[in-house]
C-alpha positions as MATLAB code, in Angstrom:
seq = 'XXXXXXXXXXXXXXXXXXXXXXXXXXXXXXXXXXXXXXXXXXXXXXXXXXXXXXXXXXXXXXXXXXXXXXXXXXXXXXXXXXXXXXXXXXXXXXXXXXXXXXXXXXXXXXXXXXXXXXXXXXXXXXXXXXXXXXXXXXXXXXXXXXXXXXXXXXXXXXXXXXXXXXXXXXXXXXXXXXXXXXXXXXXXXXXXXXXXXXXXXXXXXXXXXXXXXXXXXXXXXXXXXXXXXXXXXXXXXXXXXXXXXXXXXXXXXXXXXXXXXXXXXXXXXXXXXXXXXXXXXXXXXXXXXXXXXXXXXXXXXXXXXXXXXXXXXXXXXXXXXXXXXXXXXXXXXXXXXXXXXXXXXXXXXXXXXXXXXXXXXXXXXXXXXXXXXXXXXXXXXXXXXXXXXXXXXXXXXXXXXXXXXXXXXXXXXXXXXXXXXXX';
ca = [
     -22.624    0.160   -6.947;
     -21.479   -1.446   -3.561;
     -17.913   -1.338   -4.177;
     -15.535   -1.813   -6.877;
     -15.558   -5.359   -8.296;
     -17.955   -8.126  -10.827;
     -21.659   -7.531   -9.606;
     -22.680  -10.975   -9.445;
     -19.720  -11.642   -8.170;
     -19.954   -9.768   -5.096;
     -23.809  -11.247   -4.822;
     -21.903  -14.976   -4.536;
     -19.500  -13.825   -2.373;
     -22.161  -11.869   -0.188;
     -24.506  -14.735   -0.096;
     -21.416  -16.901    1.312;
     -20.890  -13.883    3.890;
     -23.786  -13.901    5.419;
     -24.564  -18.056    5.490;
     -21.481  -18.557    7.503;
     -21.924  -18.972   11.304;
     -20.113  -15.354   12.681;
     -17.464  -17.140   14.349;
     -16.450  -18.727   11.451;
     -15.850  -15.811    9.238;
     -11.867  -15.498    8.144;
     -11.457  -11.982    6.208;
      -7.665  -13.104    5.966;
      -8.003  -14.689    2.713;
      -5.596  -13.531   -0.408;
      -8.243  -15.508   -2.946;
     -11.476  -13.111   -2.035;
      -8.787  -10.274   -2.097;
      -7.886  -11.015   -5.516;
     -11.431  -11.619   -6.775;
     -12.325   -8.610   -5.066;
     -14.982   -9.971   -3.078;
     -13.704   -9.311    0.298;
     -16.084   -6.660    1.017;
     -19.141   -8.508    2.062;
     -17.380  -10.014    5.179;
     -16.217   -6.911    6.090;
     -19.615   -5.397    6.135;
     -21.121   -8.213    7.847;
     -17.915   -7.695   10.790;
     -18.410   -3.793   11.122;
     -22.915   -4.404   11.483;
     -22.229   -7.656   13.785;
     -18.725   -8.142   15.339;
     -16.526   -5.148   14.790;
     -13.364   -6.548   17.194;
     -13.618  -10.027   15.971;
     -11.778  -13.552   16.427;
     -10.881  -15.511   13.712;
     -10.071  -18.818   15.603;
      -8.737  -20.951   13.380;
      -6.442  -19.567   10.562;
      -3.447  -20.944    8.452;
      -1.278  -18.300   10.905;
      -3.265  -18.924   14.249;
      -5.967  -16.845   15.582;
      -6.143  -13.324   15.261;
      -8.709  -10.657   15.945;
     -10.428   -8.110   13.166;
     -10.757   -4.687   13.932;
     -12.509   -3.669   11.249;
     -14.427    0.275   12.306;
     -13.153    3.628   11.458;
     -12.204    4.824   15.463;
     -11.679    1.585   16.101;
      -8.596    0.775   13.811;
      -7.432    4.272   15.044;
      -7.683    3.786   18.934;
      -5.620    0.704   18.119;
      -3.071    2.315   16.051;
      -1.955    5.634   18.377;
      -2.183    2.926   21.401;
       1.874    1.371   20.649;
       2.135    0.832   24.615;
      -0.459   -1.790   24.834;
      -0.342   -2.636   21.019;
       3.123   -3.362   19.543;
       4.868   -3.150   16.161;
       7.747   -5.036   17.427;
       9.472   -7.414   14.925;
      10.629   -9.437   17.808;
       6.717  -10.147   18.652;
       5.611  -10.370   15.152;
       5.935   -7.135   12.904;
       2.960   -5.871   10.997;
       1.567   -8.130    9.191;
      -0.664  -11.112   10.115;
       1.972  -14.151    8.838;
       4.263  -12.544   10.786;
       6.990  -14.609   10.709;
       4.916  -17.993    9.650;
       4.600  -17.468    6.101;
       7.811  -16.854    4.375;
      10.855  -15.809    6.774;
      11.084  -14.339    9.876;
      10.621  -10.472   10.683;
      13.173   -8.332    9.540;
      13.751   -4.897   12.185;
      12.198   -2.219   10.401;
      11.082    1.362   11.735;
       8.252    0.194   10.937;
       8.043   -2.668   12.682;
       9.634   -1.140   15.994;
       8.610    0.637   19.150;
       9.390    3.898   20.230;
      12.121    5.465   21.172;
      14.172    3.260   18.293;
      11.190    4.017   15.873;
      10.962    7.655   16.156;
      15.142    8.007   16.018;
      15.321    5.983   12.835;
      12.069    7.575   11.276;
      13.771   10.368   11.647;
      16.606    9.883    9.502;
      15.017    8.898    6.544;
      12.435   11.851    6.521;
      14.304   14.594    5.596;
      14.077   12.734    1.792;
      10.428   13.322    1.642;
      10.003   16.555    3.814;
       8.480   19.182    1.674;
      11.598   21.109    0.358;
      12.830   17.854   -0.820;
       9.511   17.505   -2.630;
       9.273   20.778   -4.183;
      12.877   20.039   -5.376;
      11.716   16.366   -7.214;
       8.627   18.206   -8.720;
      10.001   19.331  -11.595;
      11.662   16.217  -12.536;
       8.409   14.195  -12.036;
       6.618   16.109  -13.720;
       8.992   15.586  -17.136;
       9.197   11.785  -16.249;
       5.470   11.708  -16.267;
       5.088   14.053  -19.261;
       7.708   11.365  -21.285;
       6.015    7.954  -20.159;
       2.514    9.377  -21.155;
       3.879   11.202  -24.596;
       5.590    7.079  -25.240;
       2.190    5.177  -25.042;
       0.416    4.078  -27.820;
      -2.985    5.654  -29.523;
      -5.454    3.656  -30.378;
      -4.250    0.295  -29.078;
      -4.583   -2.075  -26.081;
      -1.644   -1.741  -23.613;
      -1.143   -2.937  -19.525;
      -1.449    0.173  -17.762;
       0.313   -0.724  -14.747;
       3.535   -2.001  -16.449;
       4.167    1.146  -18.662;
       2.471    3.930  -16.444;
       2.377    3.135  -13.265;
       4.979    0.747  -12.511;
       7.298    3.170  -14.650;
       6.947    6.367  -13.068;
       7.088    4.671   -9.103;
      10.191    3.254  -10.272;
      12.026    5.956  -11.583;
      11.182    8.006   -8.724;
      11.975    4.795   -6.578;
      15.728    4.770   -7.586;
      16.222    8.754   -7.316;
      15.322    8.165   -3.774;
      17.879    5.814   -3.612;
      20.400    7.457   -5.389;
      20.533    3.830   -7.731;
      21.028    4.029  -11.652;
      17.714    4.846  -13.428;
      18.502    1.439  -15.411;
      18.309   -0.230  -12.545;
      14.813    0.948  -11.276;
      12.819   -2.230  -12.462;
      15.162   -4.551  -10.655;
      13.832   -2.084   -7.717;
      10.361   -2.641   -8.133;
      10.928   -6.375   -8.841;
      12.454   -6.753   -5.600;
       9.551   -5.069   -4.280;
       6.768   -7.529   -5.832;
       9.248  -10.220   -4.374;
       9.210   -9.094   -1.040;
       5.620   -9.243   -0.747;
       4.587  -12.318   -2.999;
       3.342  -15.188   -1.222;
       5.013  -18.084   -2.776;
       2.624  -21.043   -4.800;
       3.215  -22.832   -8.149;
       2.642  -19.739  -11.036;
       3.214  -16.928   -8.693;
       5.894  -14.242   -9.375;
       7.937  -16.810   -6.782;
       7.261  -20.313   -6.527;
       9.131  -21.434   -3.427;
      10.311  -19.791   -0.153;
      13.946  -21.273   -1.451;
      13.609  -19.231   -4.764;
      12.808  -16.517   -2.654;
      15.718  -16.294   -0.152;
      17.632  -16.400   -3.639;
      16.393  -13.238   -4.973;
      16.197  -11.563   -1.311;
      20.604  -12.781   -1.359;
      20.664  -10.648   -4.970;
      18.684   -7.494   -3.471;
      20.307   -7.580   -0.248;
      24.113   -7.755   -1.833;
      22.859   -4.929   -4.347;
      21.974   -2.460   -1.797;
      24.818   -3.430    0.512;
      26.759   -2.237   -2.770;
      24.958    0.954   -2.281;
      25.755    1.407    1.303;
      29.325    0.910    0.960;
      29.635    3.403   -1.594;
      27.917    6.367    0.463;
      29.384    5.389    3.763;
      32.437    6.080    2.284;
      31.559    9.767    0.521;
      30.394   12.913    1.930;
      26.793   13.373    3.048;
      24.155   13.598    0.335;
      20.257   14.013    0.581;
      19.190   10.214   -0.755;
      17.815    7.556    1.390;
      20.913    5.212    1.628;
      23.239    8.139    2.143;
      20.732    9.733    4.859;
      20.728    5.894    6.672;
      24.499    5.858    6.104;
      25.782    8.847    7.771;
      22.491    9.387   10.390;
      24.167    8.605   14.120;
      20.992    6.750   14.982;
      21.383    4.341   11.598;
      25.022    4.811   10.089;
      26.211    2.170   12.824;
      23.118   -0.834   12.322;
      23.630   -4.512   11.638;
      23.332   -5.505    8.378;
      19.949   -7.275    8.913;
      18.343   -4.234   10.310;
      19.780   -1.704    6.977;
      18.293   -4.561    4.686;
      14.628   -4.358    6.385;
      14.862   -0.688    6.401;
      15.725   -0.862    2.620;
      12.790   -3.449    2.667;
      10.284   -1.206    4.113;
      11.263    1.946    1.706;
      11.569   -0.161   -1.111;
       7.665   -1.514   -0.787;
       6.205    1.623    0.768;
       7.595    3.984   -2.149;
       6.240    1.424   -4.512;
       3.124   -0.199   -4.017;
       1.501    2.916   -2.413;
       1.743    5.188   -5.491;
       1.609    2.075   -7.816;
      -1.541    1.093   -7.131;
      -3.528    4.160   -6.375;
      -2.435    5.490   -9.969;
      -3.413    2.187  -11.500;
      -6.501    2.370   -9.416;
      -7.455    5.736  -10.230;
      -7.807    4.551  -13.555;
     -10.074    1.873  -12.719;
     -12.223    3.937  -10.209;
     -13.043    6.796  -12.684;
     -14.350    4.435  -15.351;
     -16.352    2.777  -13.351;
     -17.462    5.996  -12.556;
     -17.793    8.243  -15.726;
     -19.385   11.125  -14.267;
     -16.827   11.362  -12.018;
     -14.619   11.335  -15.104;
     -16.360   13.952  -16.424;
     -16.109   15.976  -13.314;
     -12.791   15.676  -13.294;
     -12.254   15.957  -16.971;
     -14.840   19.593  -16.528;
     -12.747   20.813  -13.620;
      -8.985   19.936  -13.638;
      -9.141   21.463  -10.188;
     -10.399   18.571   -8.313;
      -7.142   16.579   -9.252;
      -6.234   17.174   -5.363;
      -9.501   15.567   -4.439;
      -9.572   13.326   -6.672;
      -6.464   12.035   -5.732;
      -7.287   11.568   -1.598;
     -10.449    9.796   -2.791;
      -9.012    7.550   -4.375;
      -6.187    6.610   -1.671;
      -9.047    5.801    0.414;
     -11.516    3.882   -2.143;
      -8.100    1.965   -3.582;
      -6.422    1.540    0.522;
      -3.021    0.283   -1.178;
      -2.228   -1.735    1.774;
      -5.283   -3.662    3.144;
      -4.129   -4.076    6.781;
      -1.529   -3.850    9.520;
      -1.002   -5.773   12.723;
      -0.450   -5.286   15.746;
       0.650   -7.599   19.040;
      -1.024   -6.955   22.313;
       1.331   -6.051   24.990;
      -0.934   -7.196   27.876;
      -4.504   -8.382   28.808;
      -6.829   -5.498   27.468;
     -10.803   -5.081   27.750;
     -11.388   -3.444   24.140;
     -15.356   -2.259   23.194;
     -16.308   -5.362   25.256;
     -13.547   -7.943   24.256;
     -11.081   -9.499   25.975;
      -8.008   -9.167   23.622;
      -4.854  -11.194   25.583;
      -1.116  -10.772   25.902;
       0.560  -11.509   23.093;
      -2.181  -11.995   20.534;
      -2.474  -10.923   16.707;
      -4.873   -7.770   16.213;
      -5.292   -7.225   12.127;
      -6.538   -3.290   11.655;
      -8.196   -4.056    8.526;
      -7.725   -0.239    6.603;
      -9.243   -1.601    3.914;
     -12.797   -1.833    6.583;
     -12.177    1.206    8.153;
     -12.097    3.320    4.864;
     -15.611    2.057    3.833;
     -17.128    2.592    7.480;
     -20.650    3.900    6.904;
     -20.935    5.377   10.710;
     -17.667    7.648    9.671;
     -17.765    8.142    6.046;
     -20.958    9.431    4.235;
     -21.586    6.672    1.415;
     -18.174    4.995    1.591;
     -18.876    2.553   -1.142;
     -18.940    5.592   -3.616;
     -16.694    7.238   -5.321;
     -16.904   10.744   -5.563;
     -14.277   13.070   -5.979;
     -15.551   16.147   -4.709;
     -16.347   14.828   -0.993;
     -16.758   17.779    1.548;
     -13.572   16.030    3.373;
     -11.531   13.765    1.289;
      -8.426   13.334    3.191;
     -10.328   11.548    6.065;
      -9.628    8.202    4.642;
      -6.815    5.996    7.470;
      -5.159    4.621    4.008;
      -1.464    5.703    5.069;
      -2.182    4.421    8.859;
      -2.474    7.016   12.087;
      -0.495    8.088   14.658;
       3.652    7.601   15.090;
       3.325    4.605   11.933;
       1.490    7.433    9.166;
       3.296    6.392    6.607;
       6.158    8.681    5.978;
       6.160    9.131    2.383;
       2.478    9.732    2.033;
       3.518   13.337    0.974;
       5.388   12.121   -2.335;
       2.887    9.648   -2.806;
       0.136   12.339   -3.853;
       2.463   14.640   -5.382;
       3.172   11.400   -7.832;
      -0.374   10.977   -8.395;
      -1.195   14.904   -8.656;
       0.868   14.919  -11.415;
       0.773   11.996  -13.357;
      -3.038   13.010  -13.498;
      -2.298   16.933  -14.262;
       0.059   15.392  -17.432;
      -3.171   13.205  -18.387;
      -5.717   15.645  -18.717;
      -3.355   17.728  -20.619;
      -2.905   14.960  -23.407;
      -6.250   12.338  -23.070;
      -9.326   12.977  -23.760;
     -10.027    9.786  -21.934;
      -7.886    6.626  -20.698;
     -10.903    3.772  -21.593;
     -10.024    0.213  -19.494;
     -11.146   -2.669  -21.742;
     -10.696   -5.435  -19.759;
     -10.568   -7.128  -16.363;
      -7.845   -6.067  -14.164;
      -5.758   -8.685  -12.571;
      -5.636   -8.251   -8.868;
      -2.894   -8.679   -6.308;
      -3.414  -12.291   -4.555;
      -2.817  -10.982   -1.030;
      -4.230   -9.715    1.916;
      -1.599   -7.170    2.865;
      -0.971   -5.049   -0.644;
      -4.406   -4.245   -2.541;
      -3.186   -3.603   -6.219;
      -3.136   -4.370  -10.157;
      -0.892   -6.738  -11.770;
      -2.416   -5.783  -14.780;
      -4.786   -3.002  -16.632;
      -5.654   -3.188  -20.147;
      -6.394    0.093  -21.462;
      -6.814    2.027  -24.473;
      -6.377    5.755  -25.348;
      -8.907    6.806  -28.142;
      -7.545    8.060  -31.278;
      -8.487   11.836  -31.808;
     -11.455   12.050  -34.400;
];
């Protein structure tokens, strides 16, 4: 199969691919995303025009890096290729679709990256995860023993969703009752607002963003004020390179956390799902030999790529593999591209969970920006899926999934899924 998505569907949506004049192709589109039929334009950009302009674009112009070594040289380049709110963050609306940047580690330069990236990874250095193992492990063990046998249920809102969000609000030290408020705030953030959406307005919004903002303010106030502990909010609070930041830059920190702890894991467990019943005899394998979870678990991260992109702003005039990228324009590193490169990755439209090397996937980014909690991420998804094969002979999908609408986070709204009654 060419990739994950509706055969014919991807036929339509390659035949529009290639009929389209080069210069006109626009990968940036959060409809194709969400009818997963994205991946014929980037196919036709990494054979034809691997550092390609998109000229004309709801956001303005912005190139598409779209290879393997490509999207890396970019991303371990931060002197000529910037993260820096101030010039547009890291994501291609920048601050043209909804609100302006918020300052982010993420979104910043070193030496104020690598200082505040600092105090936040203690929480997810591995003693800290060998410490939250057991607890996972009897979350996931609970949420899986709770489903129903035998009937239709949404996958991502009782197993996925549930088990990000629990571990979501440990992190943060915040009441286990209030963990889907978390993850709410989470879809929020990253919703692009239109009539039916999860928002509807930028107004509505700024609303919610005034609730989440005064809620973790809340949180702030009460660890500034108590002795050092090893959460997130207490580590930002009493850290001399965070304990003193402006309110603004503590809620896009919170921001950033909030949406990387969440639609990372999220969507790679919902994913996984999806992937290995598309692919039974990779279910089988698995099923066969439990020890491939590990594998399993990398492939997927790359096949799924959570997050489909990041952005960067050029610094200054640079010649890159024969184009002239200017000062101050958008560069989109399209992970999603670079994870299904064939010159890198042997047969990167497969899935197969025994690959020779399945870690090389550039789903969690590269250089100084690797995302910081990728560590917890696959410890989530090792043992959600160790829990599974314990209890499930299979998890069947029976239906379509419903698919993020954006071009920045690649995930599920919904699964439907049964578990087979025992015969």
């Amino acid at each position: 199969m060419a990739a994950d998505g509706n055969a014919m569907g991807l036929a339509e949506a390659r035949a529009q691919a290639y009929a389209l004049p080069l210069e006109k192709l626009d990968p940036a589109q959060p409809a194709l995303f969400q009818a997963d039929a994205h991946w014929p334009i980037f196919e036709r950009l990494r054979a034809e025009d691997p550092v390609h302009l998109t000229r004309e674009h709801e956001f303005g112009p912005y190139w598409s890096i779209t290879k393997y070594n490509d999207i890396m040289a970019i991303d371990t380049d931060h002197n000529r290729f910037s993260s820096d709110f101030m010039k547009g963050g890291i994501t291609i609306a920048g601050g043209q679709a909804n609100m302006d940047p918020l300052p982010m580690f993420i979104a910043m330069d070193p030496p104020k990256h690598d200082v505040q990236r600092k105090a936040v990874s203690p929480a997810v250095a591995p003693p800290a995860l060998a410490a939250m193992a057991p607890q996972i492990r009897e979350r996931a063990g609970a949420i899986l023993d709770s489903l129903p046998i035998g009937e239709e249920f949404d996958w991502v809102d009782k197993v996925s969703k549930e088990l990000t969000a629990m571990t979501l609000a440990t992190l943060f030290d915040a009441p286990q009752a209030d963990r889907r408020k978390i993850t709410y705030w989470s879809d929020v953030a990253t919703c692009i607002p239109a009539p039916g959406a999860l928002v509807e307005t930028l107004e509505q919004k700024m609303g919610i963003f005034s609730e989440y903002h005064a809620y973790f303010t809340g949180l702030w106030n009460e660890k500034v004020n108590a002795a050092p502990a090893g959460d997130l909010i207490s580590m930002l609070a009493h850290h001399p390179a965070t304990r003193n930041m402006e309110p603004r830059e503590y809620f896009g920190n919170i921001l950033l956390l909030t949406v990387g702890g969440n639609d990372t894991t999220r969507n790679t467990i919902s994913g996984s799902i999806l992937a290995l019943n598309q692919n039974p005899d990779q279910y089988q394998k698995l099923r066969d030999n439990p020890d491939l979870i590990p594998s399993m678990v990398s492939e997927t991260i790359r096949w799924q790529t959570p997050l489909a992109h990041m952005r960067r702003t050029a610094t200054e005039d640079v010649e890159f593999q024969g184009k002239s990228i200017k000062a101050g324009d958008k560069v989109v590193m399209w992970y999603v591209s670079g994870n299904r490169d064939e010159t890198v990755i042997d047969n990167p439209n497969a899935f197969i969970i025994d690959r020779e090397r399945p870690r090389q996937h550039i789903s969690f980014g590269f250089g100084i920006h690797r995302c910081v909690g990728n560590r917890l991420a696959e410890l989530q998804l090792t043992i959600i899926w160790e829990e599974i094969l314990k209890r499930f002979p299979t998890v069947e999908v029976v239906g379509a999934p419903k698919r993020s609408y954006s071009t920045f986070v690649k995930g599920y709204e919904t699964l439907p899924v049964v578990i087979p009654r025992r015969n």
